[in-house]
N, C-alpha and C positions, 0 to 999 in steps of 0.2 A: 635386483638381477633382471636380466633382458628376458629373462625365460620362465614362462608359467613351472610351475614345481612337477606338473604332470609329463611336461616334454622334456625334465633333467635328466630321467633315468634312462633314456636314449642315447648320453654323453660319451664318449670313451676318453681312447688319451689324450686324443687332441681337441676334443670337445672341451673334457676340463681344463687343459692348460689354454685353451681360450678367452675360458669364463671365467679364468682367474685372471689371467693378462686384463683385459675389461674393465673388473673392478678395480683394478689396481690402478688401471690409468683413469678413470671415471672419478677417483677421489683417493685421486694420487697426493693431494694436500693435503688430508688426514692420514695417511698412510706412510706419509712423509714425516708428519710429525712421530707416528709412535714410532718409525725406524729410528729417528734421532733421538729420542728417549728413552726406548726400551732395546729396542732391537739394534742398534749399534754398538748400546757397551755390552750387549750381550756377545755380539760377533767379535770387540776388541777384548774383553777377556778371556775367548775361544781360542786368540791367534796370538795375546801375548802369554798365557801360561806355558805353551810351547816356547816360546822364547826361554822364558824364566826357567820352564822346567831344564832346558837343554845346558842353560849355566850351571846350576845349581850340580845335575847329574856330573859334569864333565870337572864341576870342582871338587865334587867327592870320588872323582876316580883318583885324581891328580893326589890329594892328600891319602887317601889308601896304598898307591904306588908308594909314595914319598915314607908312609907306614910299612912297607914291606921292606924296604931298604934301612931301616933304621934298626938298630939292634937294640930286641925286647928290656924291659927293664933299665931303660935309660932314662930321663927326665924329659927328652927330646921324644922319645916313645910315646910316654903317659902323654906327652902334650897331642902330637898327631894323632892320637887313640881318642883325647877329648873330645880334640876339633874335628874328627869325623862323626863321631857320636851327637856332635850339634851342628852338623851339616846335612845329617838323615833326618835329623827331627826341624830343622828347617825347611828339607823337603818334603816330609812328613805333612808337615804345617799348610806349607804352602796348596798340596793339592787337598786337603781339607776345605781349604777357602775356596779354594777355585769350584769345588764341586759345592759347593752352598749357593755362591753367587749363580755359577752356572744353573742351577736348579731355579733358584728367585726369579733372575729375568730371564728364564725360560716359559714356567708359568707366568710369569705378568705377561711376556709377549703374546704367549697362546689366549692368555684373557681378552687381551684389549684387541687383536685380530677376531678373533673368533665372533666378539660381543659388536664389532663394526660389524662385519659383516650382514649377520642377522638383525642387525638395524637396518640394515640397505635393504635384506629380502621384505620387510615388513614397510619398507617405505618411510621409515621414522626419521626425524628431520634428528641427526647426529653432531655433534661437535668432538673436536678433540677432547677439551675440558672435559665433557659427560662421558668419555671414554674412561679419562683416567680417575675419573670417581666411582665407578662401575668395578675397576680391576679389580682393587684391592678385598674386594667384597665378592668376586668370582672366584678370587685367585686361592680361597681358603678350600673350597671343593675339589678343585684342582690339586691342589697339596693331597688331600686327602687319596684320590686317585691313583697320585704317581707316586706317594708311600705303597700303596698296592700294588703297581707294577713293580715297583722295585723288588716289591719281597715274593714275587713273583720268580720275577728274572733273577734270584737267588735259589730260590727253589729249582729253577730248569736250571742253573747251571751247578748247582749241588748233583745235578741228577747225570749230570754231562760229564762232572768228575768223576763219580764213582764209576760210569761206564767206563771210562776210559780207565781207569785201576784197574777193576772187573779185567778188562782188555788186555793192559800190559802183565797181568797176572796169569794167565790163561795163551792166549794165542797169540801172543805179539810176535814170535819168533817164525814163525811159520807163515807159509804164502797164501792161506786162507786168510789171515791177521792181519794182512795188508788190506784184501778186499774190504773184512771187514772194518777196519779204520775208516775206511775212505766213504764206506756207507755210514757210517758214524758221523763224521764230519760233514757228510752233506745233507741229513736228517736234519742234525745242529744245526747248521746253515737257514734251513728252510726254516725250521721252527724260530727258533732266533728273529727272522725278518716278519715271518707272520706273526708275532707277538708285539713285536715294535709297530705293525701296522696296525693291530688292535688296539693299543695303547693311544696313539695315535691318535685315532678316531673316536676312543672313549674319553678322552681329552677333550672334547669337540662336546659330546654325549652329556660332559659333568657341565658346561657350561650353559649348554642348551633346554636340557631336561631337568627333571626331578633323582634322578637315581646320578651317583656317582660311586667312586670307590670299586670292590667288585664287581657290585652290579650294573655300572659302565660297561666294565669290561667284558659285564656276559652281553647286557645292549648291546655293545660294540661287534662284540663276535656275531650276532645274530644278525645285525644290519650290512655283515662283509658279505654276507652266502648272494652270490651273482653275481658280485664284482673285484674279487678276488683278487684276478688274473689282472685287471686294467688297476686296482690299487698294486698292486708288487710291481708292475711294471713302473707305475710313478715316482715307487720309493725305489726304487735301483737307480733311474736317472736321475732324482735329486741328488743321492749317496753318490754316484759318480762323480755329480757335479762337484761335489763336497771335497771329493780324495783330489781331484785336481788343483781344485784351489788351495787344501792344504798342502798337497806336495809343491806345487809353484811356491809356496811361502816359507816350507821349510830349504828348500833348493835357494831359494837366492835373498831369502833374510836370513834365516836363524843360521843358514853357511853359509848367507851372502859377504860378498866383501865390497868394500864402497860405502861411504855416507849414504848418499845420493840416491845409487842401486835400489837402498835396504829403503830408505825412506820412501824411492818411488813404488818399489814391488809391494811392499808394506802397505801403503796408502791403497792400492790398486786391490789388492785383495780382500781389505776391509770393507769398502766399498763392493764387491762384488759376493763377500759371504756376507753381506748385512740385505742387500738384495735378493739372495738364495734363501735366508731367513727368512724373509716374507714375504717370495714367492712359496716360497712350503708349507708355511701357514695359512695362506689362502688356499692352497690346494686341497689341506687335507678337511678345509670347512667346507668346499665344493663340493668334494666328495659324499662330504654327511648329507648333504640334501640332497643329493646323485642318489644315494645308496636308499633314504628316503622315497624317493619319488619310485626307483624300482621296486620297489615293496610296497607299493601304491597305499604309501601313508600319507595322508595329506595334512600338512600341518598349519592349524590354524593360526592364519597370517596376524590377524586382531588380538587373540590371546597371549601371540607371542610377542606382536608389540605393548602389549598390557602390563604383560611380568618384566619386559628391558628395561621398560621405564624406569630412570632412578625417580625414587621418591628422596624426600630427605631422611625416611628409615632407612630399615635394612632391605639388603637385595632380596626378593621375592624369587625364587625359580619357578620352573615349569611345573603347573602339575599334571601329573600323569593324565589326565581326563583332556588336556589339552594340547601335550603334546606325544604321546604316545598315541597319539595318529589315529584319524579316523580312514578306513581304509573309501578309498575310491572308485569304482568300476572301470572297466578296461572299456579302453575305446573300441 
């Protein structure tokens, strides 16, 4: 990076989308490589399970219609009754996979970004190759992690349903019931995005450090307090970025018409979410050493090219003595 670690915590939004931009173009040929290995089929099976899902849905409505008009107890019946029953369980199936794969090279992508990066802050002479034997061996902490946030984000929205019961049980009918809905829904809201920003970051946290898992996510929470407001403002613009380029794709591929059209908006968009991929990725690693340096942790640059290094063991993390920061004095 261009910037001593003590001048990062000065960055805001447009500091960090700078110093991301930067790196990205400074070793944009390794950067290039893990988009085409990891981060591109991760963005083409983002934008073709929306394809698949939209066939599959619109063929189990077709055979359900075709099942309402057929009179019960017929042979014709049992058959349309089958073939929708193995038309759910194909699409059943299908978003099973897609949330596996999705999840795979989501975390491999986050590894092999996050793990360049901090090769760069440390000055470590990187190749591709040493990326991708690093991942696999990041990528198991990370799992661990985002098993947590999951069950996590099962717990807040178990907590979001029962409100909302609670709600429709009690006051929905009434003009206070509206207010409070809406205070409902935008609590959810908030909470929702800061928990994704946490996660986020403790993603970052399980690669870098010694602690992952919860205790990511409580590092993680504790390294957001003073930059809060400049992280949610990041992830709202990436997420915008995101809804556009998915609605341009479901608008003129998945209800495009044309060969051509679909092939060109198709192509265009892949390319353009596999690029939002790992501008976001980089972002949210800037950030870790932003949020770092404003909690005047300083992290030693030697110990943490010591533990990157692959050996031909296993991957070594941080230990807490070395990277749980020794704090620094104010200028």
């Amino acid at each position: 990076m261009d910037r001593e670690q003590e001048e990062m915590q000065f960055l805001g939004f447009f500091g960090i989308y700078a110093e991301s931009y930067k790196l990205i173009f400074r070793w944009r040929k390794i950067f290039s490589q893990i988009t085409l290995a990891l981060i591109l089929p991760l963005s083409f099976i983002f934008l073709a399970h929306q394809e698949a899902s939209e066939i599959l849905y619109w063929r189990i409505r077709y055979t359900k219609f075709r099942l309402h008009w057929t009179k019960a107890g017929t042979p014709k019946y049992h058959k349309l009754s089958d073939l929708v029953t193995f038309e759910w369980a194909e699409y059943l199936l299908l978003k099973a996979v897609y949330f596996v794969f999705l999840v795979v090279f989501s975390l491999l992508s986050t590894s092999a970004v996050v793990y360049m990066i901090a090769s760069v802050y440390t000055s470590r002479e990187v190749t591709f190759k040493k990326v991708l034997s690093v991942v696999p061996k990041v990528w198991k902490r990370l799992m661990v992690t985002f098993l947590c946030t999951f069950f996590a984000f099962c717990a807040y929205n178990a907590v979001f349903a029962l409100t909302l019961y609670l709600w429709g049980a009690t006051i929905a009918d009434s003009t206070a019931g509206t207010v409070v809905f809406v205070i409902i829904l935008t609590l959810y809201a908030v909470g929702f995005v800061y928990m994704t920003i946490i996660w986020q970051l403790a993603s970052v946290v399980s690669v870098l450090e010694d602690v992952y898992g919860f205790k990511a996510m409580i590092k993680s929470k504790g390294l957001m307090k003073g930059k809060r407001a400049v992280a949610i403002v990041i992830f709202l613009m990436l997420n915008l970025s995101l809804v556009i380029i998915n609605f341009v794709f479901r608008v003129f591929v998945v209800y495009g018409e044309g060969v051509l059209p679909i092939l060109g908006f198709g192509a265009v968009c892949l390319l353009l979410l596999s690029k939002l991929i790992l501008f976001g990725l980089v972002v949210q690693t800037v950030i870790y050493f932003v949020c770092k340096s404003y909690h005047h942790e300083n992290i030693d640059k030697s110990a943490l090219s010591d533990h990157l290094e692959v050996y031909v063991g296993d991957y070594v993390p941080l230990k807490g003595k070395d990277v749980q920061l020794k704090e620094y004095d104010r200028v």
